[in-house]
PyMOL commands that place a pseudoatom at each C-alpha (Angstrom):
pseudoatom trace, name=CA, resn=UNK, resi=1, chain=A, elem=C, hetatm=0, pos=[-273.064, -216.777, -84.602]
pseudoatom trace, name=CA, resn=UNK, resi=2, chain=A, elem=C, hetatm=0, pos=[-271.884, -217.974, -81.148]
pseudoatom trace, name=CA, resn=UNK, resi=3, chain=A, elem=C, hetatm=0, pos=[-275.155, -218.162, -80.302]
pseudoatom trace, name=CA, resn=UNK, resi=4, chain=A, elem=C, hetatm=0, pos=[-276.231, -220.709, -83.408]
pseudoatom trace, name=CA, resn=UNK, resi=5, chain=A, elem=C, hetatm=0, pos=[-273.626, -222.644, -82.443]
pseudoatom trace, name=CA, resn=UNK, resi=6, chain=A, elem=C, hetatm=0, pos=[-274.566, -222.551, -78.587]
pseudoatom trace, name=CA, resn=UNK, resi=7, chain=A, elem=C, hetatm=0, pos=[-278.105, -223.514, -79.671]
pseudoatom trace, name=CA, resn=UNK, resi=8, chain=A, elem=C, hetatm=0, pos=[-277.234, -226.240, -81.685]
pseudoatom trace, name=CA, resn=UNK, resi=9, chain=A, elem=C, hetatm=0, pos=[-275.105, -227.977, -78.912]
pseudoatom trace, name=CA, resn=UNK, resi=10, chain=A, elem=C, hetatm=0, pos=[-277.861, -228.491, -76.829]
pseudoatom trace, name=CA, resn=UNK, resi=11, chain=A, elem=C, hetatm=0, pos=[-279.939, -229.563, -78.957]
pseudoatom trace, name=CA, resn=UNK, resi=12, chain=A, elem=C, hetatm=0, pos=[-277.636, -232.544, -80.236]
pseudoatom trace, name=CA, resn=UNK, resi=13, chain=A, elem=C, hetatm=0, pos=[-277.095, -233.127, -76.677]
pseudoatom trace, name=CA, resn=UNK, resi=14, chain=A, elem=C, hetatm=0, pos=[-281.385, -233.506, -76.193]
pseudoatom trace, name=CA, resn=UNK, resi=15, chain=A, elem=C, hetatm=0, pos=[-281.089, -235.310, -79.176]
pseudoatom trace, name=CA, resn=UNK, resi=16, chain=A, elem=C, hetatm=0, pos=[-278.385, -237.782, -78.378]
pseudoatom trace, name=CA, resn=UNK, resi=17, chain=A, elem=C, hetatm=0, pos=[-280.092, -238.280, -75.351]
pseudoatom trace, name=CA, resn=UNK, resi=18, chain=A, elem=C, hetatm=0, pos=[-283.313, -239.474, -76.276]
pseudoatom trace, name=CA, resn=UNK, resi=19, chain=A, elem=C, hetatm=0, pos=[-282.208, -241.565, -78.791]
pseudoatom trace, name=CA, resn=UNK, resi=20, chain=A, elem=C, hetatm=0, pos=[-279.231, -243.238, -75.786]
pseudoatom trace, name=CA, resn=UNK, resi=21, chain=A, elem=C, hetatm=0, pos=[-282.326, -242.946, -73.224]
pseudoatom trace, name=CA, resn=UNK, resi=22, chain=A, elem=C, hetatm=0, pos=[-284.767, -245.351, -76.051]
pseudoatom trace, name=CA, resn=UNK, resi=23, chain=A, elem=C, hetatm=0, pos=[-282.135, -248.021, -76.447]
pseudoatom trace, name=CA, resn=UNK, resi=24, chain=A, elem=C, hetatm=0, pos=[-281.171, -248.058, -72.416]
pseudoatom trace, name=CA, resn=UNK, resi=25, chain=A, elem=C, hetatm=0, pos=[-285.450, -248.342, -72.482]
pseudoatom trace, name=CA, resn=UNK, resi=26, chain=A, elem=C, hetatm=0, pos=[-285.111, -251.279, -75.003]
pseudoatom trace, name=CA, resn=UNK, resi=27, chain=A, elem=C, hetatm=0, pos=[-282.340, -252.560, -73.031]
pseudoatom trace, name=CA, resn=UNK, resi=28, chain=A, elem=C, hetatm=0, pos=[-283.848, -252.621, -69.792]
pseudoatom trace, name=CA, resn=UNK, resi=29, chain=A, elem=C, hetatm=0, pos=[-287.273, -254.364, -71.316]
pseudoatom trace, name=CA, resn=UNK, resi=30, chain=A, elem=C, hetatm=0, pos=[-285.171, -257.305, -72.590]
pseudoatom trace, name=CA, resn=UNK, resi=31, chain=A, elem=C, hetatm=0, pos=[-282.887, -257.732, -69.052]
pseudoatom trace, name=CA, resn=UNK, resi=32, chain=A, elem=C, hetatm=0, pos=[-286.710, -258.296, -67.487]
pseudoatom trace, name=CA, resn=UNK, resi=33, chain=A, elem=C, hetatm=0, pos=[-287.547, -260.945, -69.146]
pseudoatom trace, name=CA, resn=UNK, resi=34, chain=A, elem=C, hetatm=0, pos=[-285.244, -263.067, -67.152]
pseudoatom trace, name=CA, resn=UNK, resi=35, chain=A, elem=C, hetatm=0, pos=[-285.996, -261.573, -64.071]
pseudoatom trace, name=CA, resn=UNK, resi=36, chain=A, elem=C, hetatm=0, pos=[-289.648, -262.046, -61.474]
pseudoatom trace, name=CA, resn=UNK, resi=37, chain=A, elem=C, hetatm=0, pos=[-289.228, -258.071, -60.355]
pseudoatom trace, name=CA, resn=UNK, resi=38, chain=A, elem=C, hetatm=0, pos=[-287.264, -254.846, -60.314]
pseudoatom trace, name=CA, resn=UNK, resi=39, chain=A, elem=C, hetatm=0, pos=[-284.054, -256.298, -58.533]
pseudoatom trace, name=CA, resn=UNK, resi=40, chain=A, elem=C, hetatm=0, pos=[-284.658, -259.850, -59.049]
pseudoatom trace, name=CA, resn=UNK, resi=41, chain=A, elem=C, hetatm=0, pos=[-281.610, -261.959, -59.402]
pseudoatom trace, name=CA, resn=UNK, resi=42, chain=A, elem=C, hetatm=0, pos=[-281.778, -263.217, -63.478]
pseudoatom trace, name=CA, resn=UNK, resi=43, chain=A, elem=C, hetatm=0, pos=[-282.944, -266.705, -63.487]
pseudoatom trace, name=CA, resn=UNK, resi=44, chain=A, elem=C, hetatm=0, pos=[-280.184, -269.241, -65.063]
pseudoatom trace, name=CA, resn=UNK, resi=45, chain=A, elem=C, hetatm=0, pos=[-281.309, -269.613, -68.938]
pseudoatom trace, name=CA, resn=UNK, resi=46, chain=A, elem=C, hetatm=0, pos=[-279.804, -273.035, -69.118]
pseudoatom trace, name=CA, resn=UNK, resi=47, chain=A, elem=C, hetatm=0, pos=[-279.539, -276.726, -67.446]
pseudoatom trace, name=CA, resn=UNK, resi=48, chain=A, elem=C, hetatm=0, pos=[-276.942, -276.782, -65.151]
pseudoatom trace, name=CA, resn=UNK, resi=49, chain=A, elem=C, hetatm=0, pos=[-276.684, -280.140, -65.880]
pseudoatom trace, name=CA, resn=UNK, resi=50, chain=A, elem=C, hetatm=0, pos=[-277.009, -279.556, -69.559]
pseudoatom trace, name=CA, resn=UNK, resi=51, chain=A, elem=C, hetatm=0, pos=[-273.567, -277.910, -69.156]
pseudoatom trace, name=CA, resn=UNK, resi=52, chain=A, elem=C, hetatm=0, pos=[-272.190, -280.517, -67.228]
pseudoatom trace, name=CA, resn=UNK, resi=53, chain=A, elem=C, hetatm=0, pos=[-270.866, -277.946, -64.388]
pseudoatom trace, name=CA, resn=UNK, resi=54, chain=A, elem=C, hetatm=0, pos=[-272.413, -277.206, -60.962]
pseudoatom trace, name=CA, resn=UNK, resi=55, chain=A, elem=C, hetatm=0, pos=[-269.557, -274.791, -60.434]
pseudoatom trace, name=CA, resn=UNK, resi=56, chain=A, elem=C, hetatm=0, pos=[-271.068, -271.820, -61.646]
pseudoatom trace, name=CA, resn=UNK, resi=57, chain=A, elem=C, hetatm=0, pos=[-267.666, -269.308, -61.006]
pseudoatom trace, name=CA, resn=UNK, resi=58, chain=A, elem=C, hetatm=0, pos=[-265.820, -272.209, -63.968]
pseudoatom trace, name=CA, resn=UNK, resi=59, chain=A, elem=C, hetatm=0, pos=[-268.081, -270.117, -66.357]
pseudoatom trace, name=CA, resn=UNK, resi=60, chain=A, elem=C, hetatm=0, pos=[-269.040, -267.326, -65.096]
pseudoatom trace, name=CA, resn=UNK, resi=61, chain=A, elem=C, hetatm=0, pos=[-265.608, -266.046, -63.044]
pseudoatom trace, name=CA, resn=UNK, resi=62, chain=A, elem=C, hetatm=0, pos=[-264.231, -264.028, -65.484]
pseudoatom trace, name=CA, resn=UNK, resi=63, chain=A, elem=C, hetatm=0, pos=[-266.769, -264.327, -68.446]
pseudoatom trace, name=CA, resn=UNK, resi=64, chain=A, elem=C, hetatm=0, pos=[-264.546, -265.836, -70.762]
pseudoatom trace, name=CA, resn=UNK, resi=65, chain=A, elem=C, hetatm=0, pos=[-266.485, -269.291, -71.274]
pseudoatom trace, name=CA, resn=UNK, resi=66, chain=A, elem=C, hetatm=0, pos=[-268.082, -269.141, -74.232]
pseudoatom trace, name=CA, resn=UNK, resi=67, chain=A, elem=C, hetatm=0, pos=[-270.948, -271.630, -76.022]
pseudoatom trace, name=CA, resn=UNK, resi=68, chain=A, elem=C, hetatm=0, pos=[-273.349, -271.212, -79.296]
pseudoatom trace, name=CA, resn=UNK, resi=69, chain=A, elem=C, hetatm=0, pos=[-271.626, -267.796, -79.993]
pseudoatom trace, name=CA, resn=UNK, resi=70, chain=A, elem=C, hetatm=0, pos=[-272.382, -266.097, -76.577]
pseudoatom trace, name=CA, resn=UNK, resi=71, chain=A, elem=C, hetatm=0, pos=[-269.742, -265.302, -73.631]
pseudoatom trace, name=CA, resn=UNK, resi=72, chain=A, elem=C, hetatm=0, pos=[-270.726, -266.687, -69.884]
pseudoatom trace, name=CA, resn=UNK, resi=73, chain=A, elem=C, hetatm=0, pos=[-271.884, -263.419, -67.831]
pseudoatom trace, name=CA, resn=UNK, resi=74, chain=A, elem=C, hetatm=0, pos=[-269.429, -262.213, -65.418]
pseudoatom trace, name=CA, resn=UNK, resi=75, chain=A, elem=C, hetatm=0, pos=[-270.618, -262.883, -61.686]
pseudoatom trace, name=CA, resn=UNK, resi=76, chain=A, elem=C, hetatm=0, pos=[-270.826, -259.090, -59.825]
pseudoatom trace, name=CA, resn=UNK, resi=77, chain=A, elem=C, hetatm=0, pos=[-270.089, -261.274, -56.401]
pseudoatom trace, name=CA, resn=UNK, resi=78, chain=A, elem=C, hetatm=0, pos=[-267.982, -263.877, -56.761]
pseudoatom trace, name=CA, resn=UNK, resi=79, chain=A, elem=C, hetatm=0, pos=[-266.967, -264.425, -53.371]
pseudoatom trace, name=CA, resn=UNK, resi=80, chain=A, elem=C, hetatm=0, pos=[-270.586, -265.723, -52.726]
pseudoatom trace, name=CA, resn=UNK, resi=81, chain=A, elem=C, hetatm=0, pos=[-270.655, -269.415, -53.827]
pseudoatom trace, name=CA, resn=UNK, resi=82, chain=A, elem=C, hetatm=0, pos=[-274.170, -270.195, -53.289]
pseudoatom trace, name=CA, resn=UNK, resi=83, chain=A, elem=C, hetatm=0, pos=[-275.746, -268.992, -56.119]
pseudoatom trace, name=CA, resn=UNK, resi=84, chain=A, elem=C, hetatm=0, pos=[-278.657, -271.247, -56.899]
pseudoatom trace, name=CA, resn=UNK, resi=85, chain=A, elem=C, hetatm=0, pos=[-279.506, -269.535, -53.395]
pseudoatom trace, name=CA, resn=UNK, resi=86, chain=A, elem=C, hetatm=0, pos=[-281.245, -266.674, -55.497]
pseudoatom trace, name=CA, resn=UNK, resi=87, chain=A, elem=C, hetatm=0, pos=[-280.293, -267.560, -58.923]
pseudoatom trace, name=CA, resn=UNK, resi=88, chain=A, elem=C, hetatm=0, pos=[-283.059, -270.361, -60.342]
pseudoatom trace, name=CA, resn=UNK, resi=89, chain=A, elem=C, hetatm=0, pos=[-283.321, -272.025, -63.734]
pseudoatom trace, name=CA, resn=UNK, resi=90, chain=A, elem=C, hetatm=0, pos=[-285.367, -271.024, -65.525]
pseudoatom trace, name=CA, resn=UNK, resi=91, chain=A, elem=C, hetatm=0, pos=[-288.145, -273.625, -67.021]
pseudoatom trace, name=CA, resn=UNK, resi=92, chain=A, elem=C, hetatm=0, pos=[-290.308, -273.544, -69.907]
pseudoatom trace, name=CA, resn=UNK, resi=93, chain=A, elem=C, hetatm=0, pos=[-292.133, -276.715, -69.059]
pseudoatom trace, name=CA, resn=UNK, resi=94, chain=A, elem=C, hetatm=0, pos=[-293.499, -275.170, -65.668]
pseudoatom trace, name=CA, resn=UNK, resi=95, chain=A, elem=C, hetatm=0, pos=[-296.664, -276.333, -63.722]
pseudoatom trace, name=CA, resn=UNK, resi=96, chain=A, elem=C, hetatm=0, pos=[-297.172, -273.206, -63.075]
pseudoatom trace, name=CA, resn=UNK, resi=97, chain=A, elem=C, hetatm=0, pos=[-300.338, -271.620, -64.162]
pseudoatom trace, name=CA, resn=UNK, resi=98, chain=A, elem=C, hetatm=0, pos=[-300.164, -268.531, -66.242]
pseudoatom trace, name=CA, resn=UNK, resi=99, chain=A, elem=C, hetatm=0, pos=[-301.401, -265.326, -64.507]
pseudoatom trace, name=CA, resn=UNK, resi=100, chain=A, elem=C, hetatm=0, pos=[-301.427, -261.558, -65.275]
pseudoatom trace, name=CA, resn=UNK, resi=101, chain=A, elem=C, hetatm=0, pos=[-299.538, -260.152, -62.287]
pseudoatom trace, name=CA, resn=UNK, resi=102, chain=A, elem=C, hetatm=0, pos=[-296.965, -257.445, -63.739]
pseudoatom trace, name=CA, resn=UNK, resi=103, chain=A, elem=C, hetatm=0, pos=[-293.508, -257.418, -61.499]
pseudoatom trace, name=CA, resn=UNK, resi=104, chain=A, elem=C, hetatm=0, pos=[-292.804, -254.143, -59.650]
pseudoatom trace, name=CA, resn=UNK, resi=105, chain=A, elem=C, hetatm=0, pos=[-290.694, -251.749, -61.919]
pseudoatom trace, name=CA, resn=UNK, resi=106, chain=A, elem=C, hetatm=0, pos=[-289.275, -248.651, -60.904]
pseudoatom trace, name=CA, resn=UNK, resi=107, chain=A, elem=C, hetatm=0, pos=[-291.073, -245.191, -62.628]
pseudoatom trace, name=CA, resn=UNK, resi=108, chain=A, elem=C, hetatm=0, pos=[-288.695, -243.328, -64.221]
pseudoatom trace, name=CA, resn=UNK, resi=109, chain=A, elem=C, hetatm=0, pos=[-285.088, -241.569, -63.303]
pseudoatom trace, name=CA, resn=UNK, resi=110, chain=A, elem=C, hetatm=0, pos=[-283.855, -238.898, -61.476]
pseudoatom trace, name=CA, resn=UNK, resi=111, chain=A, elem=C, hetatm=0, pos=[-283.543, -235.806, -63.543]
pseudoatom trace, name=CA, resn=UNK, resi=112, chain=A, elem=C, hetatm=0, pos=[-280.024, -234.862, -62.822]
pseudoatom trace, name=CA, resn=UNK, resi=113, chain=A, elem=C, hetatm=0, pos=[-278.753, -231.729, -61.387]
pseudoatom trace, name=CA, resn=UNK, resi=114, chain=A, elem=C, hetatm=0, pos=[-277.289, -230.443, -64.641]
pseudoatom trace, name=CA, resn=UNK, resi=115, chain=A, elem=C, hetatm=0, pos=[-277.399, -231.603, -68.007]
pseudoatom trace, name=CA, resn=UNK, resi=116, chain=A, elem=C, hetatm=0, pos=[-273.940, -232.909, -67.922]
pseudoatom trace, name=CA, resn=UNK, resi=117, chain=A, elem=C, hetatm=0, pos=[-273.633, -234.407, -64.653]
pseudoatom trace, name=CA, resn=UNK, resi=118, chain=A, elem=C, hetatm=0, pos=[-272.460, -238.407, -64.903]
pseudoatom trace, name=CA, resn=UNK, resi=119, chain=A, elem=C, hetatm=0, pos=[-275.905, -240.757, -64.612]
pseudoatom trace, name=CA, resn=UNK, resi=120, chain=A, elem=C, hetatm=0, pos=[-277.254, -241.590, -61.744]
pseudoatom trace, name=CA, resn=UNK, resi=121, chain=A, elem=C, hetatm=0, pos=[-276.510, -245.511, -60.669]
pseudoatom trace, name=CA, resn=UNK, resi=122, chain=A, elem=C, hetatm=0, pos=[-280.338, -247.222, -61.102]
pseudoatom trace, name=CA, resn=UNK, resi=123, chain=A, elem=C, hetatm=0, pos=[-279.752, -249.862, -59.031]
pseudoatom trace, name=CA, resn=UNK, resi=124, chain=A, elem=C, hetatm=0, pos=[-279.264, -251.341, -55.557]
pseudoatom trace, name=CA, resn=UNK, resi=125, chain=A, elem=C, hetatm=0, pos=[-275.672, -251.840, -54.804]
pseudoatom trace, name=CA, resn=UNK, resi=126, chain=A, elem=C, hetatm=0, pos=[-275.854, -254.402, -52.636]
pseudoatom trace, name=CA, resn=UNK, resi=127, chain=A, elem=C, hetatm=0, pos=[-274.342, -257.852, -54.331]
pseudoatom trace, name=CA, resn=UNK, resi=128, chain=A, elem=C, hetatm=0, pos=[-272.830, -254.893, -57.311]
pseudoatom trace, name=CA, resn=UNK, resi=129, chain=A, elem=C, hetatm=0, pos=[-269.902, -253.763, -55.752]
pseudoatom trace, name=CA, resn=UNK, resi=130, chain=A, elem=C, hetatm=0, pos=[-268.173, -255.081, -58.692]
pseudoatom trace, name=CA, resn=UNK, resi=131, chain=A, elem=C, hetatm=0, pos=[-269.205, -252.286, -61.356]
pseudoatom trace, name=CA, resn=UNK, resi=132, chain=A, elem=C, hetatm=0, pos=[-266.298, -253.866, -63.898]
pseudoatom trace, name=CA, resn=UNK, resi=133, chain=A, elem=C, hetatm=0, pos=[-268.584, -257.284, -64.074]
pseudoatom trace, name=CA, resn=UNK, resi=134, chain=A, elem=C, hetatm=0, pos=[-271.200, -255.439, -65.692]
pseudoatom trace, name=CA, resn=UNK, resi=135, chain=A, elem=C, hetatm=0, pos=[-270.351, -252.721, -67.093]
pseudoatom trace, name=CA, resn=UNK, resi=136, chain=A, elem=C, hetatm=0, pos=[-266.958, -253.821, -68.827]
pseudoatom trace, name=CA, resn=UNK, resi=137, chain=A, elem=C, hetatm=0, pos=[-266.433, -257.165, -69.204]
pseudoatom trace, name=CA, resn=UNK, resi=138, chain=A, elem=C, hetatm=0, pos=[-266.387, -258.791, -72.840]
pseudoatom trace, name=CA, resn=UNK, resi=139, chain=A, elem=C, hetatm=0, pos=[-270.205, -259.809, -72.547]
pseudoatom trace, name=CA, resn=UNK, resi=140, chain=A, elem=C, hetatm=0, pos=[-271.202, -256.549, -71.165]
pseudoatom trace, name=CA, resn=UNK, resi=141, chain=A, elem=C, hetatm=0, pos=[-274.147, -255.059, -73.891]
pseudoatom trace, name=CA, resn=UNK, resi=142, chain=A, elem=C, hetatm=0, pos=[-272.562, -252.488, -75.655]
pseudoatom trace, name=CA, resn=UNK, resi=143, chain=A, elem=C, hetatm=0, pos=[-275.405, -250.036, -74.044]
pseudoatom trace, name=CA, resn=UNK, resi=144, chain=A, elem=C, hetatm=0, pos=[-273.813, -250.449, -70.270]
pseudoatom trace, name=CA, resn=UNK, resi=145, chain=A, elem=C, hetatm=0, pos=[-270.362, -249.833, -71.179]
pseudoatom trace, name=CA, resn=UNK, resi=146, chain=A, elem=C, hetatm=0, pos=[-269.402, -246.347, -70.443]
pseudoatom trace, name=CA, resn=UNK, resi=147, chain=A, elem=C, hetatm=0, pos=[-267.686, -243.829, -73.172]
pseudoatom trace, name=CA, resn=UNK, resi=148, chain=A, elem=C, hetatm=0, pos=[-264.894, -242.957, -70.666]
pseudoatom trace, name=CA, resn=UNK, resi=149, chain=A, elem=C, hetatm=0, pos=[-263.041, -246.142, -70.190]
pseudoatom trace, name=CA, resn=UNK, resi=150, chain=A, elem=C, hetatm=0, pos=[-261.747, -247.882, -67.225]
pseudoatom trace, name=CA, resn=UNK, resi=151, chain=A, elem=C, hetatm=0, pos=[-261.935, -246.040, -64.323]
pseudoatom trace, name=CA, resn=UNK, resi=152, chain=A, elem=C, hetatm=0, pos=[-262.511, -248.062, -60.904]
pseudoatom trace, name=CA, resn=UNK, resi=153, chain=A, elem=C, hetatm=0, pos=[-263.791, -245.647, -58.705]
pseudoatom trace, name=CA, resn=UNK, resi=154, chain=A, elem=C, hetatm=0, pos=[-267.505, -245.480, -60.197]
pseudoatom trace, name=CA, resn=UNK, resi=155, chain=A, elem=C, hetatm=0, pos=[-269.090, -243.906, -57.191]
pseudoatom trace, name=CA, resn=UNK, resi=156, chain=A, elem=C, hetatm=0, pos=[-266.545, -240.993, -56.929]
pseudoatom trace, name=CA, resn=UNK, resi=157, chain=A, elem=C, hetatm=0, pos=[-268.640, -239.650, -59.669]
pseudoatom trace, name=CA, resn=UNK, resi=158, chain=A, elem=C, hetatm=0, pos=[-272.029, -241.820, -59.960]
pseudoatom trace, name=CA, resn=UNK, resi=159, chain=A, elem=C, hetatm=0, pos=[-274.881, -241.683, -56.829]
pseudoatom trace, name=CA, resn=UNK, resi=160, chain=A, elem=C, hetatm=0, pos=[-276.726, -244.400, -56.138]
pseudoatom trace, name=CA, resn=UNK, resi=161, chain=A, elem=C, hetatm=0, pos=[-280.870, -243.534, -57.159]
pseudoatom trace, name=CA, resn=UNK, resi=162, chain=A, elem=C, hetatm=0, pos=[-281.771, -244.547, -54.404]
for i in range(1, 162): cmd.bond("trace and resi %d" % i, "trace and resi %d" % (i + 1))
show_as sticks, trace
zoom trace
């Protein structure tokens, strides 16, 4: 009987897993539309001007700025004040040409040492010290936020990928 029941653990937890791994997959298709390549900064979806603000941090600080339903992003670096630096708008009515060049994308994660070991971090940390901004703020997609709660020392438990 112990046995049955050992069995049928793991295979909720393979189960679970695939289904959590085909949303994070959904997830991260959506988060590159905004983006020109793996680790591009996201473009800015909307007119700076439109929002009558060229200070970004009034909005995007703490996250709590909200317009047509949606909370402002929280900013992973907001000690760096120069963010149309990397950050562009984004333009619909572009002269650019259309073209069928594919960004880079990473292939694939890590297979972790055992099956319960905490996820590997898939991302550069440079500019993401700030692990709260994305992963816990009240915008954050309910796929990055993690089941445990707020805990602030991320990497005592998650590795960078790479």
């Amino acid at each position: 009987m112990k046995i049955l029941t050992l069995l049928f653990s793991f295979l909720m937890l393979f189960a679970c897993k695939s289904e959590k791994e085909a949303k994070l997959d959904s997830f991260r298709e959506k988060r590159y539309t905004n983006r020109a390549y793996e680790g591009a900064p996201p473009t800015i979806p909307h007119s700076v001007e439109e929002w009558g603000r060229e200070n970004c941090l009034s909005c995007h600080e703490e996250g709590k700025a909200a317009r047509e339903g949606k909370l402002a992003k929280v900013t992973p670096h907001a000690f760096q004040l120069s963010c149309r630096q990397c950050h562009v708008p984004s333009v619909s009515n572009s002269q650019f040409q259309k073209t069928d060049f594919v960004g880079y994308r990473l292939t694939g994660v890590l297979n972790k040492v055992q099956a319960l070991s905490p996820p590997y971090i898939p991302h550069r940390l440079q500019d993401r010290k700030n692990c709260i901004a994305c992963h816990l703020s009240e915008s954050s997609p309910e796929i990055l936020k993690p089941a445990h709660g707020l805990r602030v020392n991320c990497l005592q438990c998650h590795v960078p990928q790479r």
